[in-house]
Steps between C-alpha positions, in 0.01 A plus 500: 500500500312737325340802569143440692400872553291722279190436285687352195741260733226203420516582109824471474552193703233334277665647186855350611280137608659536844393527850670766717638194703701406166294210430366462151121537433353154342407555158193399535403787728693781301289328193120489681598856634580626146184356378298627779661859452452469125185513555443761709700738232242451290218582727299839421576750781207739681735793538797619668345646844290141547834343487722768711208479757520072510821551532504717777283281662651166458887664574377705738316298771813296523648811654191749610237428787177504364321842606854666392511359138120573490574884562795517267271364233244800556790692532630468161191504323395128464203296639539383842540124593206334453394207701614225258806676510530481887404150538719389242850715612362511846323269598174624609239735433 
């Protein structure tokens, strides 16, 4: 079994093609995801705060209550949530 922890752990399971339960990933999958991914390494980027900031977001209200992540934002200098943000992490307005 592999190491699950850290932000990488996924990346390198995919790059080995195998599950951290041992099993292999189908082919199939490792090929749509490489396509899919493909893809998205050719996409034109808006800048580097836009994507620290949906980052942020999307990581952090896994782990953050809502009105704390909201403050940190402010805190550090980005936008606050906005309400599509909080109904889509959330769950509500």
């Amino acid at each position: 079994m592999s190491d699950t922890t850290g932000a990488d752990a996924i990346d390198v399971a995919i790059a080995k093609g195998i599950d951290f339960d041992g099993t292999p990933i189908p082919q199939v999958k490792l090929d749509l995801y490489n396509q899919v991914m493909g893809l998205e390494a050719g996409r034109q980027r808006s800048g580097v705060s836009n994507t620290m900031r949906s980052r942020i977001i999307r990581i952090g209200a896994k782990h953050i209550p809502q009105a704390e992540l909201d403050q940190m934002l402010i805190g550090a200098g980005f936008a606050p949530l906005k309400d599509r943000d909080i109904t889509y992490y959330y769950g509500s307005k």
